[in-house]
C-alpha positions as CSV (number, residue, x, y, z in Angstrom):
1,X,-11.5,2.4,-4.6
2,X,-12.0,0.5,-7.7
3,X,-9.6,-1.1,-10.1
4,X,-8.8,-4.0,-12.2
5,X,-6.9,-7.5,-11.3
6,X,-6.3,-9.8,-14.2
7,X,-9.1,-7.9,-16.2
8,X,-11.5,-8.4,-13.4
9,X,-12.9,-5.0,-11.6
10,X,-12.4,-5.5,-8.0
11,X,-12.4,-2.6,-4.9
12,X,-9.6,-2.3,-3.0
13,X,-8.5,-0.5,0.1
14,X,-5.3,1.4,0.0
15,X,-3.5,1.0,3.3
16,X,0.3,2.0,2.2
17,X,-0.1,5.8,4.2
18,X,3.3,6.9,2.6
19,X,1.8,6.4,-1.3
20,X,-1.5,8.0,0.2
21,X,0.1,10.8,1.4
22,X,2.0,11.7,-1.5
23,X,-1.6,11.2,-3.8
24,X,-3.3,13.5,-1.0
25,X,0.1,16.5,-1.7
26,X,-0.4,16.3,-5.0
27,X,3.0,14.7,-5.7
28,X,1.5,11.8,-7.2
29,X,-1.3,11.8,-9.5
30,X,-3.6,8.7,-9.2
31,X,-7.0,8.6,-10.8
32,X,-8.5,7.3,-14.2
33,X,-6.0,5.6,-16.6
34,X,-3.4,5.0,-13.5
35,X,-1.5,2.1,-12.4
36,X,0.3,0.2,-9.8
37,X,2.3,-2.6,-8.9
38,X,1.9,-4.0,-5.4
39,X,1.9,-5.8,-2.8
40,X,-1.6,-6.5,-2.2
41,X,-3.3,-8.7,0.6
42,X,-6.5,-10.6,-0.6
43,X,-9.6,-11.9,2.4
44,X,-11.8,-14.6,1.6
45,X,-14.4,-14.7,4.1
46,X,-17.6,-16.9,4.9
47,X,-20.1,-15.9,6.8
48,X,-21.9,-19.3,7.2
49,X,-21.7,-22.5,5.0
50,X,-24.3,-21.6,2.6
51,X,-23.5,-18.2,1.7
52,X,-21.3,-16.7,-0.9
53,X,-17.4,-15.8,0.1
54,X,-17.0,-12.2,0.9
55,X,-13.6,-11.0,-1.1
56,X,-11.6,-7.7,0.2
57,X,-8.1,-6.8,-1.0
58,X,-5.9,-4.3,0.3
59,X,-2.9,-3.0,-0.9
60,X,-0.5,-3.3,1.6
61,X,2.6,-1.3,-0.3
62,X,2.8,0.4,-3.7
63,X,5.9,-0.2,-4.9
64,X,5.8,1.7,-8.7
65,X,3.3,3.8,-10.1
66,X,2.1,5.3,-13.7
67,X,-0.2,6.8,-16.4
68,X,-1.7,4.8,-19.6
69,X,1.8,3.9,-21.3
70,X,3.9,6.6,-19.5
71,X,6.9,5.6,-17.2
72,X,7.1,3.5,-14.3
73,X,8.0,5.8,-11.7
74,X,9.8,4.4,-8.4
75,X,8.2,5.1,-5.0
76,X,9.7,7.4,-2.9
77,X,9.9,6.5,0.8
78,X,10.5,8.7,4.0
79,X,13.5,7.4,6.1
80,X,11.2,6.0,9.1
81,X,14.4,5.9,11.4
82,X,14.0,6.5,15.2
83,X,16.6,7.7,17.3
84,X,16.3,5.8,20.3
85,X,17.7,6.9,23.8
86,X,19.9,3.9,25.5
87,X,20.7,4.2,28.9
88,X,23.0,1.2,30.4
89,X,22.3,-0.6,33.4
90,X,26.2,-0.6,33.7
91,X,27.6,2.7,32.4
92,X,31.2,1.9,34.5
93,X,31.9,-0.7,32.1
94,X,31.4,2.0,28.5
């Protein structure tokens, strides 16, 4: 994807899979003339000494989101609770 970071255009990867999911249902509109505020994780890498560093950024979670001048909306976030089975290696002593 492309954007902007301090009025620079940069690509960035989008790795937050609840904020993709809700842009792939439809429940969030991202495109032209959208924003957000992240968290975003930025690679410098050099291939040798001579060459130029290779930049990637990836936005590791979107926390808001919005249109031009319109709202900040909040994201939403799936409750990512597991039940987890405990068994006791001493069920006598419960």
């Amino acid at each position: 994807m492309e954007g902007y970071l301090n009025n620079q255009p940069i690509d960035f990867k989008v790795s937050d899979k609840d904020f993709l999911e809700q842009v792939y249902n439809h429940e969030i509109k991202f495109g032209n003339g959208s924003f957000i505020n992240c968290l975003m994780k930025t690679i410098n890498t050099l291939k040798n000494e001579v060459s130029q560093p290779m930049i990637t950024h990836e936005i590791i979670n979107v926390i808001n989101y919005g249109e031009d001048n319109n709202i900040v909306h909040v994201i939403k976030r799936k409750n990512k609770q597991i039940e987890e089975q405990k068994t006791s290696l001493f069920p006598d002593l419960q």
